[in-house]
C-alpha positions as CSV (number, residue, x, y, z in Angstrom):
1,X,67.0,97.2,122.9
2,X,66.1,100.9,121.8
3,X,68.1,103.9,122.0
4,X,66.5,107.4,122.2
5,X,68.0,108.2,118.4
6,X,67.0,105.2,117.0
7,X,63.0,106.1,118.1
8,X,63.5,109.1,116.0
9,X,64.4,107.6,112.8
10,X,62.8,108.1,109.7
11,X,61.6,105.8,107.1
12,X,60.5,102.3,108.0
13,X,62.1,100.8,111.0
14,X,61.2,97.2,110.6
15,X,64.8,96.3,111.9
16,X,64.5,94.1,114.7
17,X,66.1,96.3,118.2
18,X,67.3,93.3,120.5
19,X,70.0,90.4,120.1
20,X,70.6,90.3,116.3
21,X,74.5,88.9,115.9
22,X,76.4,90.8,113.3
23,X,79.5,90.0,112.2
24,X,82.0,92.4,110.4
25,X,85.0,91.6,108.1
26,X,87.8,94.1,107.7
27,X,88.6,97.0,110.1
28,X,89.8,99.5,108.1
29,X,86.9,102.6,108.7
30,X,84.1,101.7,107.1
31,X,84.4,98.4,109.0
32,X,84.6,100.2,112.3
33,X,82.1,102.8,111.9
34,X,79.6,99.7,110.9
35,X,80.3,97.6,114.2
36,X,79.9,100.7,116.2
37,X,76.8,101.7,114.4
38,X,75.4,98.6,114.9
39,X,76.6,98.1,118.9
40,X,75.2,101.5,119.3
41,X,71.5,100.5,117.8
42,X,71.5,96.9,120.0
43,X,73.2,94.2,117.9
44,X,75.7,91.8,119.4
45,X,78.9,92.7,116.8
46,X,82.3,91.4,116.5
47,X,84.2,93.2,113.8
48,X,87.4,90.2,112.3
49,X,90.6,91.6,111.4
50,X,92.8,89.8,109.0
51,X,96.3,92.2,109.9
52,X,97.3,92.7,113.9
53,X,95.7,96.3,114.2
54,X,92.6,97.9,112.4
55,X,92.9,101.0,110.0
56,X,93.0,99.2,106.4
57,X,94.4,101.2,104.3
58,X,94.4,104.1,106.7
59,X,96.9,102.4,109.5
60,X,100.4,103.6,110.8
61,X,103.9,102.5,111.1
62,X,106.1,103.7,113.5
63,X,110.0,103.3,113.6
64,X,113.0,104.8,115.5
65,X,110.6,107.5,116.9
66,X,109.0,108.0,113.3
67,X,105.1,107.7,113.1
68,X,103.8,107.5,109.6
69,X,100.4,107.3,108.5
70,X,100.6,104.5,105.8
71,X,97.5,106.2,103.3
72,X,95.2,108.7,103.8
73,X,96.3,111.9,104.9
74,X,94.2,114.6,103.8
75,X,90.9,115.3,106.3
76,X,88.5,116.4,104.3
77,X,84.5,117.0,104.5
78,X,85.0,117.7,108.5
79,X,81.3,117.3,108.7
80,X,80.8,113.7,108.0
81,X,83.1,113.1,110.6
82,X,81.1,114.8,113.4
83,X,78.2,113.4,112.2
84,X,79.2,110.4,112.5
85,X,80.7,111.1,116.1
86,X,77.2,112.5,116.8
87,X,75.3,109.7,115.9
88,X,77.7,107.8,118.2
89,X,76.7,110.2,121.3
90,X,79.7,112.3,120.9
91,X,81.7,114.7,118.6
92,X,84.9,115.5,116.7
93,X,85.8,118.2,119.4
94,X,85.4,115.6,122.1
95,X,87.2,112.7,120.1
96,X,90.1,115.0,117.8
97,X,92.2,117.9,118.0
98,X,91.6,119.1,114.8
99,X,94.3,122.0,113.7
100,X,93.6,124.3,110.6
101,X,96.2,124.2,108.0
102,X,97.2,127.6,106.6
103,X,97.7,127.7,103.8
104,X,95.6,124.5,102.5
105,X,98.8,122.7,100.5
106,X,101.4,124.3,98.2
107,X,101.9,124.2,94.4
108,X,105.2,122.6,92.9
109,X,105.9,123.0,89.5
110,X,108.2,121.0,87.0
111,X,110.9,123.1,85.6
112,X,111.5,124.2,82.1
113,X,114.4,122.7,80.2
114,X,116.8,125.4,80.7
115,X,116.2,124.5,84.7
116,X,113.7,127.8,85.3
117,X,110.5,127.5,87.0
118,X,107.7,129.1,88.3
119,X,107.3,130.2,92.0
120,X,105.1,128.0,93.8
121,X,101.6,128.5,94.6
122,X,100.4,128.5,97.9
123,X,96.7,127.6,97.8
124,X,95.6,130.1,101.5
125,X,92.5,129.4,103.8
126,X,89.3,130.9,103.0
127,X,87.5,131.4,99.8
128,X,88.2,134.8,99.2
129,X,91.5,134.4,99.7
130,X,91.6,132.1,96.5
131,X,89.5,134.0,94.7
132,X,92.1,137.0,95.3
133,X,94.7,134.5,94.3
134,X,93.3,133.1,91.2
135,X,92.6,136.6,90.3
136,X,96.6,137.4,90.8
137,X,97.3,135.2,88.3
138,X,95.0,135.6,85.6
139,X,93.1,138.7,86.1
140,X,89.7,138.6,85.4
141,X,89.3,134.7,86.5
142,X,88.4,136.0,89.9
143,X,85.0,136.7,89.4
144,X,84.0,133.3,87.5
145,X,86.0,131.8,89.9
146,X,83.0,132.9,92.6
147,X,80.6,131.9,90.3
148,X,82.7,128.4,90.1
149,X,82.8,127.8,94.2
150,X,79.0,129.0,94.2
151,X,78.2,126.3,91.8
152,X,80.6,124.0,93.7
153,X,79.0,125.0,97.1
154,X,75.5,123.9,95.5
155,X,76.1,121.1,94.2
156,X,77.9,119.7,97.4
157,X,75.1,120.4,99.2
158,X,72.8,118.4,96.9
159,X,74.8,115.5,97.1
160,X,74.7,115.5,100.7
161,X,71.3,115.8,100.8
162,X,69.9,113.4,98.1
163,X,73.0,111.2,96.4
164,X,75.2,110.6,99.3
165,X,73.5,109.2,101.8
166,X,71.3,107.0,99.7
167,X,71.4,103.3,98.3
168,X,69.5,104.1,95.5
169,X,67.1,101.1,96.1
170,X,64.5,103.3,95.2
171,X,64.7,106.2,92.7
172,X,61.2,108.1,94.5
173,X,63.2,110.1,97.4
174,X,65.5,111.5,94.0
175,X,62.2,113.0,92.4
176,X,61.8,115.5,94.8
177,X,61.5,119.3,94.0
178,X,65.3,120.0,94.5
179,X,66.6,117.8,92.4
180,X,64.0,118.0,89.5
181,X,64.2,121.7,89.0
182,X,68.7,121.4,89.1
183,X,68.2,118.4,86.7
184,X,69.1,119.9,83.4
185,X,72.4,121.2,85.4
186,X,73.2,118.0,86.6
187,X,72.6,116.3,83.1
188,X,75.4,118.7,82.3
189,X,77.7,117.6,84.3
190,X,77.6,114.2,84.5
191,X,78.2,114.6,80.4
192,X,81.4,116.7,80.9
193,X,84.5,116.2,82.0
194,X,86.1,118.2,85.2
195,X,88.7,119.2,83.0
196,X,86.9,120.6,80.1
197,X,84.6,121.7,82.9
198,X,87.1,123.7,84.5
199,X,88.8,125.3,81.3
200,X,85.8,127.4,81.2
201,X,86.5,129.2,84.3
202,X,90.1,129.5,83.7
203,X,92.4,129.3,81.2
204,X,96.3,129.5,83.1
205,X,97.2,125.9,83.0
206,X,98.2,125.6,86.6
207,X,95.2,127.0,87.8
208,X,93.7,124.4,85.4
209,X,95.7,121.7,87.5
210,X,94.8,122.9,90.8
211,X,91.0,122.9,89.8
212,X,91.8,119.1,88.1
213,X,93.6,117.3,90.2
214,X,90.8,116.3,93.1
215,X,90.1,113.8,90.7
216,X,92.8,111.8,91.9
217,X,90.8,111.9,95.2
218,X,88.1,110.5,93.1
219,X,90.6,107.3,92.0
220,X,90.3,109.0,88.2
221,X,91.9,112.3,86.3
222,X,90.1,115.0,85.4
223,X,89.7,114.3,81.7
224,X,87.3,110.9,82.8
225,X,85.9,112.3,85.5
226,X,82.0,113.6,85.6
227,X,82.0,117.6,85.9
228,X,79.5,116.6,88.5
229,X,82.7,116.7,90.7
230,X,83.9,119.7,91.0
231,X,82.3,120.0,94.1
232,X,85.4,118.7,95.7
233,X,86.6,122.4,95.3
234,X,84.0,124.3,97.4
235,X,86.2,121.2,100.3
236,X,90.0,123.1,99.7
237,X,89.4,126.5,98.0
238,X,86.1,127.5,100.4
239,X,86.2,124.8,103.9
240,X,89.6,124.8,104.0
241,X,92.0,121.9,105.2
242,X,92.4,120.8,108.7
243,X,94.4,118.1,110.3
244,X,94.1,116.4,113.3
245,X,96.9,116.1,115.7
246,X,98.7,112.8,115.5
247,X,97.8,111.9,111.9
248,X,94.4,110.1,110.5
249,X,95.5,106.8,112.3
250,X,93.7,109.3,115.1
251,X,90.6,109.4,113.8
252,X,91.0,105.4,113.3
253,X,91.7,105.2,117.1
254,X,88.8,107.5,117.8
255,X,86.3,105.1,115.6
256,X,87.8,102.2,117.8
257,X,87.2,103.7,120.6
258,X,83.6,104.6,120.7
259,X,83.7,101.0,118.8
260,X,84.3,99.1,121.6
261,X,82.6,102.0,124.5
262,X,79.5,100.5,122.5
263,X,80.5,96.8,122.8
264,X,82.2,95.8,119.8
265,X,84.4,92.9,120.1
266,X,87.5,93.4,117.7
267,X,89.9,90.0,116.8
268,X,92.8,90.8,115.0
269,X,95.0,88.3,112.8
270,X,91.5,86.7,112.0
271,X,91.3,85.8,108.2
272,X,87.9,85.2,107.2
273,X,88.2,82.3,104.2
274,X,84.6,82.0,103.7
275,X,80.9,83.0,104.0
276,X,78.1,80.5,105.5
277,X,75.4,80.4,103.9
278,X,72.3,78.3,103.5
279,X,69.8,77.7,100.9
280,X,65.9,78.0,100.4
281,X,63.3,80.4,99.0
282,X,61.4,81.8,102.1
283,X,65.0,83.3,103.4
284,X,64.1,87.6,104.6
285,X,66.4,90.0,105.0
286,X,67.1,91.4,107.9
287,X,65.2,94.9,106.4
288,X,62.7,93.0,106.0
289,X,62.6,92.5,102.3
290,X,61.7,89.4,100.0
291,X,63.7,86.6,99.8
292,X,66.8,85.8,97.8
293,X,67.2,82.1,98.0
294,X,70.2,82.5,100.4
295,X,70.4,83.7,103.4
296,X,73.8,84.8,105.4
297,X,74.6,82.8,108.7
298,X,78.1,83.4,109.4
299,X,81.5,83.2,108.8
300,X,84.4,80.5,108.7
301,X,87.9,81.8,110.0
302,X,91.5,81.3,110.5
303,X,92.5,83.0,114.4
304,X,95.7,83.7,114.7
305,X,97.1,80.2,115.3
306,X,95.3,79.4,111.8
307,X,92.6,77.5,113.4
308,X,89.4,77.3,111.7
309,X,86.8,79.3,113.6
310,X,83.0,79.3,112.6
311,X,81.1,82.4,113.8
312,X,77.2,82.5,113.7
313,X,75.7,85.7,112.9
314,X,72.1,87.1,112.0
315,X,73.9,89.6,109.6
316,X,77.0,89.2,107.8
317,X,78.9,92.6,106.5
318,X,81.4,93.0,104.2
319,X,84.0,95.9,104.9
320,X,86.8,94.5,102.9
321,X,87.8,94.8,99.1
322,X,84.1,94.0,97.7
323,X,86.2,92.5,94.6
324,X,87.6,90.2,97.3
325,X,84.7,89.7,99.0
326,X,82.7,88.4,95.9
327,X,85.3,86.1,94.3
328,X,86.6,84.7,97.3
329,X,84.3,84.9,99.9
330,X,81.0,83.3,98.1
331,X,80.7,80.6,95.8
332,X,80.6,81.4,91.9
333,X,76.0,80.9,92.3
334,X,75.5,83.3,94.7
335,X,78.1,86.0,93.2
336,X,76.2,89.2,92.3
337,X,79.5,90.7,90.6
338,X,81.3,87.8,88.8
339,X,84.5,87.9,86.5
340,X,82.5,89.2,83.6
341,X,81.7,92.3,86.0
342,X,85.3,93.2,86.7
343,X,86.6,92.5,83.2
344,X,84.6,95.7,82.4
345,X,85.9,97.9,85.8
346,X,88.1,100.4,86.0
347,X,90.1,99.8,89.3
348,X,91.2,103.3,89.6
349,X,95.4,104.0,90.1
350,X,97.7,102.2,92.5
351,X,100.8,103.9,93.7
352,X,103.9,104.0,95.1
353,X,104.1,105.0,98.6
354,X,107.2,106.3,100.8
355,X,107.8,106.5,104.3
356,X,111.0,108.8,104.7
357,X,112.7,110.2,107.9
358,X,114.9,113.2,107.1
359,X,117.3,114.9,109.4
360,X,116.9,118.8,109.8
361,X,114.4,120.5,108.7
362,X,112.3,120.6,105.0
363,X,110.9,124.1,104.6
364,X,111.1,124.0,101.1
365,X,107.7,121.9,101.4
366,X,104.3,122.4,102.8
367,X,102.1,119.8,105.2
368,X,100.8,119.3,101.9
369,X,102.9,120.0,98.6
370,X,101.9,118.5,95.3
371,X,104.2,118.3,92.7
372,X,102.8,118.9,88.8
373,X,104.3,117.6,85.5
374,X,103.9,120.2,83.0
375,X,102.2,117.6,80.5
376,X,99.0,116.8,82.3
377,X,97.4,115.2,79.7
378,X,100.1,112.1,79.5
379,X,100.6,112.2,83.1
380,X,97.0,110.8,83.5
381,X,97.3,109.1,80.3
382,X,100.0,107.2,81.3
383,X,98.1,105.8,84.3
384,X,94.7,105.1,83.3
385,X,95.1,105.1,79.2
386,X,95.6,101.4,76.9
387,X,98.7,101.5,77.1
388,X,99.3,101.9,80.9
389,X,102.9,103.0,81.6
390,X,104.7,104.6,84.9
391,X,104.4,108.2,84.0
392,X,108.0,110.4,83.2
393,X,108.0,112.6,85.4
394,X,105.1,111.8,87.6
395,X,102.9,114.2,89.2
396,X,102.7,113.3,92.9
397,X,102.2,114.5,96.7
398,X,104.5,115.0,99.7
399,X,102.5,115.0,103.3
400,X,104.6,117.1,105.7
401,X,102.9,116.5,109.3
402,X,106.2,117.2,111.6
403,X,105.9,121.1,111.7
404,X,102.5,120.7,113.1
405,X,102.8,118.1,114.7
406,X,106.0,117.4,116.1
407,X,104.7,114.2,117.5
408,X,105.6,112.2,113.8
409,X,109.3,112.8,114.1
410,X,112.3,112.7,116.7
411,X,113.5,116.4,117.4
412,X,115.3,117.9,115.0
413,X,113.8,115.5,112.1
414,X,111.5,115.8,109.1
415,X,108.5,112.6,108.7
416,X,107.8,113.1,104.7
417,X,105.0,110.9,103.0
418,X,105.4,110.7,99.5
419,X,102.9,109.7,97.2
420,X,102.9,108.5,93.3
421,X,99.7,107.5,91.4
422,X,101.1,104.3,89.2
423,X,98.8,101.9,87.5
424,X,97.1,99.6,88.9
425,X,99.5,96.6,88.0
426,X,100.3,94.4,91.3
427,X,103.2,93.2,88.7
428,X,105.1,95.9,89.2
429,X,105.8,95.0,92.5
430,X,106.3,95.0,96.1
431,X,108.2,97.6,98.6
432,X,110.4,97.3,101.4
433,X,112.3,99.0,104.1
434,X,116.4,100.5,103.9
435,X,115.7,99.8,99.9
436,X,115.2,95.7,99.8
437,X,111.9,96.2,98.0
438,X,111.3,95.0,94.4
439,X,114.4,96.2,92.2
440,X,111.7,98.5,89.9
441,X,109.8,100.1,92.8
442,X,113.4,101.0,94.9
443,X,114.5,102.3,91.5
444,X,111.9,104.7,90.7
445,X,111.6,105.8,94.5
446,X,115.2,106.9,94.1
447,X,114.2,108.9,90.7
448,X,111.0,110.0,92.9
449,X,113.4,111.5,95.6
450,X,116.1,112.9,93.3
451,X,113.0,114.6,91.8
452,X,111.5,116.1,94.9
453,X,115.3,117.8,96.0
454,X,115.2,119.8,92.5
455,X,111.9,120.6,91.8
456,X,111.6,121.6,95.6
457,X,114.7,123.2,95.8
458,X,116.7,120.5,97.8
459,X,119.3,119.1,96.8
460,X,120.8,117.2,99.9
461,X,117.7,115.8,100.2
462,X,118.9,112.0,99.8
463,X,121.4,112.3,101.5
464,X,120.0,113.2,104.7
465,X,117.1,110.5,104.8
466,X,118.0,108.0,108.0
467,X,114.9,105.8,107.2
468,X,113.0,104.7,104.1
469,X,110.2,102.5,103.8
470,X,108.4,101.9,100.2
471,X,105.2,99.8,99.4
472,X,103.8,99.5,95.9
473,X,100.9,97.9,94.0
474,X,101.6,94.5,95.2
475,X,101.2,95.5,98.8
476,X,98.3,96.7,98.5
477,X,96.7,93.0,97.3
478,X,98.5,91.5,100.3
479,X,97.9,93.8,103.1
480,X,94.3,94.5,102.2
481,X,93.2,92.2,99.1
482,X,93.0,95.1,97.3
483,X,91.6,94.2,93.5
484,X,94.7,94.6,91.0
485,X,96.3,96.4,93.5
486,X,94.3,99.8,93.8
487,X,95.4,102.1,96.2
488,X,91.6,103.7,96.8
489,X,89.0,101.5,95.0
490,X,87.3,101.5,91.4
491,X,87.4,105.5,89.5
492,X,84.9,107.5,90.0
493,X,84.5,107.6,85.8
494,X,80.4,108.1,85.2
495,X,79.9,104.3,84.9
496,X,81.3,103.7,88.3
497,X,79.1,107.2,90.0
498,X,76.3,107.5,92.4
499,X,73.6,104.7,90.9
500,X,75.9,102.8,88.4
501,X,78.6,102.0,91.5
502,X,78.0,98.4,92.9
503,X,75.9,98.4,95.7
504,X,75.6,97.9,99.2
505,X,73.7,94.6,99.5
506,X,74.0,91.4,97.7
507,X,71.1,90.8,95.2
508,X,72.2,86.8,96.2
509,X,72.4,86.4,100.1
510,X,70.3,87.8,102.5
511,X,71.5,89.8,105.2
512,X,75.0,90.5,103.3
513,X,75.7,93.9,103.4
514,X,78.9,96.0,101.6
515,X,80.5,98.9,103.0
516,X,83.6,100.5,102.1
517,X,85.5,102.2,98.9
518,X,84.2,99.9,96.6
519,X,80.5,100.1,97.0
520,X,78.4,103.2,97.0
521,X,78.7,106.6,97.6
522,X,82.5,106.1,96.8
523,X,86.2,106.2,97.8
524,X,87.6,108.3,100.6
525,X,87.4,107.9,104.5
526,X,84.1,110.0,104.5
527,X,82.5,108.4,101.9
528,X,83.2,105.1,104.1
529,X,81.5,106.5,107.3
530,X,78.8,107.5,105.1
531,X,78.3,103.6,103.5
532,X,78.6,102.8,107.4
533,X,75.4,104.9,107.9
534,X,73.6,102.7,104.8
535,X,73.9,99.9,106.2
536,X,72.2,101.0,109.1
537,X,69.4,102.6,107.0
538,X,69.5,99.4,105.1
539,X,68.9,97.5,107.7
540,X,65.9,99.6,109.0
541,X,64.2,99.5,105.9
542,X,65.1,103.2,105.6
543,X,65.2,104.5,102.0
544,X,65.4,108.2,102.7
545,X,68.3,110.6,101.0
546,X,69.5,112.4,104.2
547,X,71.8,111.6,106.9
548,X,70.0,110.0,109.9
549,X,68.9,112.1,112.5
550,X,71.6,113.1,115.2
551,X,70.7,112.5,119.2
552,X,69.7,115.1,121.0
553,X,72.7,117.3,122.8
């Protein structure tokens, strides 16, 4: 089966085009975007499900007329999205309403000891806007903070062009003109951290933190993250932030969607318990590649009755936790990331998560607010140090979507997200609704919400909350086997970056592919529609840089 976009792809197309079976496993979004990918380029794909709905990570919860997006909430790098909507024969206008948030988020601050503290910050659409505001508040920043955004702006646009979209199976397409001549700048910042990065553009330590804290987007802090990423700054300070009406769990149902328009077949409540495999040395992948000794054949399942199900498939991928995936899914022989791997992995932070419905309004707080400890340095230490501890007081983020979208809450209510980076320690425990989670994790969402109501400026905030949900590090192994617990997937520290991040294909079984947070380019719902698109070049035998080639209008 051809399709008119797939004639026009580049690189190597040794892919067969007709009546390969694919299986997926996990539907959160990188697991989606792969089974449509696939349907849409000819393959007979059924994506398996271990909860009751797809989203992973990025699903929803909805109560007494309360709908909460249960992770991601920040829609970022707009353009992935619609190129992935493009590739699918459609677009983001056709599949979102997309609403641009003004300003971006809002500043919080932790007061002084004698109670003072300073006005918030309200980080404003457009990048000149923020250059006029970092300018307010330390003059003479304004003018490197241009030259800042233009390096930002740059260096984005490399990454999307040569490091993003690639598997780094061959280092050839990274030798090109572009990148040589920029490679004493990006030796630079790979060996310095965003922190000490940004301390040369300004010096006003909340400025500092504003140009810091995307490393938390990252899974890291900005004193282990790789300069390299301060690009994420040309996304809020130049782009600006949108949202799209009725939450991310939208853009889930839009990936659905065009999912199953191209054929998918979805089971939910399907727990995959193990990977098929056979053994012999003239196995090929489906690329076309030499042999690995294994080859993929399918999957074994429990349906939702627990029945053991066997599905047959031509090409197996994995879109769940890839720590998971390895030491559960294969047998120890065929394990390209054993133990020994993961004893020397930063999993990145977990957190605490709240789902709170608040009666009357919250104009104290923004769609987004973050909340900043003055000492930034412990904070972060706190989390990701030796000596891992909850941090006191925590730096952390409230997502507002109600005033926009009045959809989230019943009239005359408030839906508030609340989110605190913890370490990644599923011992610290599990959440719950009306307060029956784990004693430590109710305790410190009480400190969490008595610290909101005075740092924000409301103090009847607790007492006007009419439903509270909490989840902490331990849901996250249990609702989607994340590894110790981490909220995103492994740090982006320099080690875990671009070429040294686990890959997308096992170097054990052929025709098993990864997707997802935990393989390559990274974290973050683009960065999963953009491992989506990898296994598709993958599996073409494509080993270009760029994204593929959109359809014709």
């Amino acid at each position: 089966m051809s399709t008119p976009w797939l004639d026009r792809a580049t690189g190597d197309t040794t892919v067969e085009r007709h009546g390969r079976r694919a299986v997926v496993i996990g539907g959160g979004i990188s697991g989606l975007a792969s089974a449509a990918l696939l349907a849409r380029e000819g393959h007979d794909v059924t994506l398996l499900e271990k909860n009751d709905a797809v989203g992973g990570r990025a699903g929803s919860w909805s109560h007494d007329g309360f709908r909460f997006d249960l992770g991601p909430s920040w829609y970022l790098m707009p353009e992935v999205f619609d190129h992935f909507f493009r590739l699918m024969g459609t677009s983001s206008d056709e599949q979102l309403d997309l609403i641009e948030l003004d300003p971006g988020y809002r500043v919080l601050f932790e007061p002084a000891a004698d109670g003072t503290s300073d006005a918030p910050i309200d980080v404003p659409r457009g990048l000149e806007e923020n250059i006029a505001l970092f300018e307010s508040i330390e003059p003479g920043s304004g003018d490197r903070m241009r030259g800042y955004l233009r390096s930002a702006r740059d260096t984005y646009e490399m990454a999307k062009q040569r490091f993003l979209y690639t598997s780094f199976e061959s280092v050839g397409p990274l030798l090109r003109g572009d990148v040589v001549v920029r490679l004493p700048k990006l030796a630079r910042l790979l060996l310095q951290d965003l922190d000490s990065f940004a301390s040369r553009t300004v010096k006003e330590p909340r400025l500092r933190q504003i140009l810091g804290y995307p490393a938390v987007f990252l899974g890291s802090s900005p004193f282990r993250t790789p300069s390299m990423y301060h690009l994420m700054s040309t996304l809020d300070l130049d782009d600006g932030v949108l949202y799209p009406r009725g939450g991310l769990i939208a853009v889930i149902d839009a990936i659905e969607r065009v999912a199953r328009e191209a054929g998918v077949r979805i089971e939910t409540e399907a727990t995959v318990t193990r990977v098929i495999t056979s053994v012999g040395p003239d196995h090929r992948a489906a690329g076309g590649t030499a042999g690995k000794g294994a080859l993929a054949t399918g999957v074994e399942y429990a349906d939702g009755r627990g029945a053991v199900q066997r599905l047959d498939a031509d090409v197996v991928v994995g879109a769940a936790d890839l720590h998971h995936m390895e030491t559960q899914l294969l047998p120890t022989g065929l394990r390209t990331y054993d133990e020994s791997y993961w004893s020397k992995r930063d999993p990145g932070p977990s957190a605490l998560l709240m789902y709170l419905g608040v009666e009357g309004e919250v104009p104290e707080l923004e769609h987004h607010t973050l909340l900043f400890a003055n000492d930034w340095h412990e904070n972060f230490d706190r989390i990701f140090g030796s000596d891992k501890r909850i941090p006191d007081p925590p730096s952390l983020y409230v997502c507002k979507p109600s005033t926009v979208d009045p959809s989230t809450a019943p009239e005359g209510h408030t839906n508030l997200f609340v989110l605190v980076p913890l370490p990644a320690d599923p011992a610290l425990g599990r959440g719950d609704g009306d307060g029956d989670g784990d004693t430590l994790i109710e305790r410190l969402a009480d400190l969490v919400i008595d610290q909101i109501a005075s740092w924000a400026g409301v103090p009847d905030l607790a007492e006007r909350i009419v439903l509270r949900r909490t989840r902490g590090p331990r849901d996250f192994v249990d609702d989607v086997n994340a590894w110790s617990g981490s909220m995103l997937g492994p740090a982006h520290t320099l080690d875990q970056s671009a070429m040294f991040r686990a890959g997308n294909t096992s170097e054990h079984v052929q025709n098993l592919f990864y997707v997802g947070g935990s393989v390559r380019p990274g974290i973050g719902l683009p960065m999963c529609l953009i491992s989506a698109e990898i296994l598709l070049k993958n599996l073409r035998g494509d080993r270009s840089t760029e994204p593929l080639p959109e359809p014709a209008a």
